[in-house]
C-alpha positions as CSV (number, residue, x, y, z in Angstrom):
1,X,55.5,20.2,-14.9
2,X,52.9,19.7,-12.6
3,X,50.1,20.2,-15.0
4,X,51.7,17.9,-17.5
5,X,51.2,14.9,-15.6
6,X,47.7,16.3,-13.6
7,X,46.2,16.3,-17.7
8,X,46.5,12.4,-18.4
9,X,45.6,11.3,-15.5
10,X,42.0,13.5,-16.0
11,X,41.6,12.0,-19.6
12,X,42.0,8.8,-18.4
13,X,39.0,8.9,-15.8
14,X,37.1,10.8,-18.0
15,X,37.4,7.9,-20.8
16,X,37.3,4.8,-17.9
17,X,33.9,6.4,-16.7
18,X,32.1,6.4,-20.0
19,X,33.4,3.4,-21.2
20,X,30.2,2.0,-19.3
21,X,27.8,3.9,-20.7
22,X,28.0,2.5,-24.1
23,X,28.6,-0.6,-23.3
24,X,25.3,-2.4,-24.9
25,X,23.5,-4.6,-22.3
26,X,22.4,-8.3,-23.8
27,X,19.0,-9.0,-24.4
28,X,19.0,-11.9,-21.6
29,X,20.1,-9.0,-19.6
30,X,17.6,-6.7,-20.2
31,X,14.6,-9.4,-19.6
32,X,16.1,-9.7,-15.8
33,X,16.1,-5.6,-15.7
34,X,12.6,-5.0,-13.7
35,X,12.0,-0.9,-13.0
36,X,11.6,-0.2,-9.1
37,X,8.4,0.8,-7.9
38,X,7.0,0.2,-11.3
39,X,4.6,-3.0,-9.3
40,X,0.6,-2.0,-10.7
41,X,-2.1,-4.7,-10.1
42,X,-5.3,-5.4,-12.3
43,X,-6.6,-1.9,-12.1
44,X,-3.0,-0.3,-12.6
45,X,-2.7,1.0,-9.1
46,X,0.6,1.3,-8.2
47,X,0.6,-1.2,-5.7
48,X,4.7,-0.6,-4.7
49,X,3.7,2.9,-4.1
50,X,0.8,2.0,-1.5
51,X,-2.3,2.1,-3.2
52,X,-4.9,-0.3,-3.8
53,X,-8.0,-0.2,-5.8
54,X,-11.0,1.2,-3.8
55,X,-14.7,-0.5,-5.3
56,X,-16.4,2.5,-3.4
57,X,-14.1,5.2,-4.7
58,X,-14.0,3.6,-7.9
59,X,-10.1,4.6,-8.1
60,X,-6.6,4.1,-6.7
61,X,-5.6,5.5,-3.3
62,X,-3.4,4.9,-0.5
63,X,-6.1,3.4,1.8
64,X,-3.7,4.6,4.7
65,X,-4.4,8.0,3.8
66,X,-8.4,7.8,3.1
67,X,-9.8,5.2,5.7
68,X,-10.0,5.0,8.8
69,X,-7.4,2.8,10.9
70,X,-8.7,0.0,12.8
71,X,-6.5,-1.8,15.3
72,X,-6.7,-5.1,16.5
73,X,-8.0,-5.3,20.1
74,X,-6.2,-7.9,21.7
75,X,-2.1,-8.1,20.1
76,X,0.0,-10.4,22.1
77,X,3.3,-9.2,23.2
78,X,5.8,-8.8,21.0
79,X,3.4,-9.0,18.2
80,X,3.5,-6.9,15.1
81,X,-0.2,-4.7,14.8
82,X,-1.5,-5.4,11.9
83,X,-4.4,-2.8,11.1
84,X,-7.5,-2.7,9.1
85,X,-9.2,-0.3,7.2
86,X,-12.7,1.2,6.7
87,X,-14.1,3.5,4.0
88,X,-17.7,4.9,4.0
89,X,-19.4,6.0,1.1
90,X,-20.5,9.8,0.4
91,X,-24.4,8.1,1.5
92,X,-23.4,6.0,4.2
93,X,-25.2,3.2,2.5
94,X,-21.9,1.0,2.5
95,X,-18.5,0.7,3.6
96,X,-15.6,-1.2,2.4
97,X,-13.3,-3.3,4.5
98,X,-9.7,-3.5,3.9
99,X,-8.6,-6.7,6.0
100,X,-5.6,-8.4,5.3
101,X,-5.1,-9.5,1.6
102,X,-8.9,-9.0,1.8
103,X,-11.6,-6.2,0.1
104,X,-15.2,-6.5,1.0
105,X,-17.9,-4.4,0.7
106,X,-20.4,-4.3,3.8
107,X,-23.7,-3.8,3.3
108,X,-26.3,-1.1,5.8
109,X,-28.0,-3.7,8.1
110,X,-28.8,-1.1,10.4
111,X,-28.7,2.8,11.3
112,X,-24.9,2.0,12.6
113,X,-24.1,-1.6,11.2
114,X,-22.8,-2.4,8.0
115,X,-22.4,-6.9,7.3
116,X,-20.9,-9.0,5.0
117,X,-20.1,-12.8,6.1
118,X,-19.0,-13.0,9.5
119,X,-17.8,-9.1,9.4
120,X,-19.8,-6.9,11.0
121,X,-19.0,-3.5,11.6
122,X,-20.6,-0.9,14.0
123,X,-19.9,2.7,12.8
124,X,-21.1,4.5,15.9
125,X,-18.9,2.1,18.3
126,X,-16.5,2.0,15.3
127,X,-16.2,-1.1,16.2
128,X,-15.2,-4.4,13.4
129,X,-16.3,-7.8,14.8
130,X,-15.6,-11.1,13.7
131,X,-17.8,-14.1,14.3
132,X,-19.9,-11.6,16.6
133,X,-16.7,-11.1,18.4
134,X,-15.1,-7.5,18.9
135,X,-11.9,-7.8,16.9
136,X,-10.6,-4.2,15.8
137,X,-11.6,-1.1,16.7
138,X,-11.1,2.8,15.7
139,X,-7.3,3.8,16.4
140,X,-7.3,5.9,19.2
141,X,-5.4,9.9,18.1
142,X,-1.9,10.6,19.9
C-alpha cells in the first residue's frame, strides 16, 4: 500500500522537473542571455578570466602571473593598493608598463632606465617614477 502511493508522487516530480527543459526560450530572451566569463577584448583575450594583451609577448596572459608587481609607495590609510605591473623583454631593450587602464611600452634610455612620457622606470632600483617622482616600487616577497 505503501508503494502505491510512494509511485505517483515520483512520476509527478519526475514530469514537474522536465517540464522546464523544453520549455522554448523567446527570442527577446535569448538576446538578454550573455555567457559568463565569455568577456574577450580586441585581441580576444579573455579579459573576465584576467588576461590582457601583452605588445611585448605578442599574446594573452594573466599579467599577474608574468610581471612583476609594483606597489604604490605612499597608500593612505584605509586605501585600497592598487598595483602596477612590469614586463621586460627576452633582450632587455624594453619593458611594458601595466598602469591602471593604461599599456605602454618604455623604451632603454639607459643601462637600468627604461622612459616613455613622464614614466620612467629604474630596473636596478626597480623603481617606477612619475613626474621624476618615486611612485611604485618592486613588491617586497612574504
Amino acid at each position: 500500500m505503501k508503494i502505491s502511493a510512494f509511485i505517483p508522487l515520483v512520476v509527478f516530480a519526475v514530469i514537474s522537473c522536465s517540464q522546464n527543459k523544453n520549455t522554448p526560450v523567446s527570442e527577446d530572451k535569448k538576446s538578454n542571455i550573455q555567457a559568463i566569463g565569455g568577456n574577450k577584448d580586441e585581441h580576444g583575450c579573455l579579459s573576465s578570466a584576467g588576461y590582457r594583451w601583452s605588445e611585448l609577448k605578442n599574446d594573452c596572459i594573466q599579467i599577474f602571473n608574468v610581471g612583476q608587481r609594483l606597489n604604490p609607495i605612499h597608500v593612505d590609510k584605509d586605501e585600497a593598493i592598487i598595483s602596477s605591473f612590469i614586463i621586460m623583454s627576452s633582450d632587455h631593450s624594453k619593458a611594458e608598463l601595466h598602469i591602471e587602464d593604461k599599456q605602454l611600452i618604455l623604451a632603454k634610455t639607459g643601462e637600468y632606465t627604461f622612459e616613455k612620457d613622464n614614466y620612467k622606470y629604474d630596473y636596478k632600483k626597480c623603481m617606477l617614477y612619475i613626474d621624476g617622482k618615486e611612485a611604485y616600487e618592486l613588491e617586497e616577497s612574504k
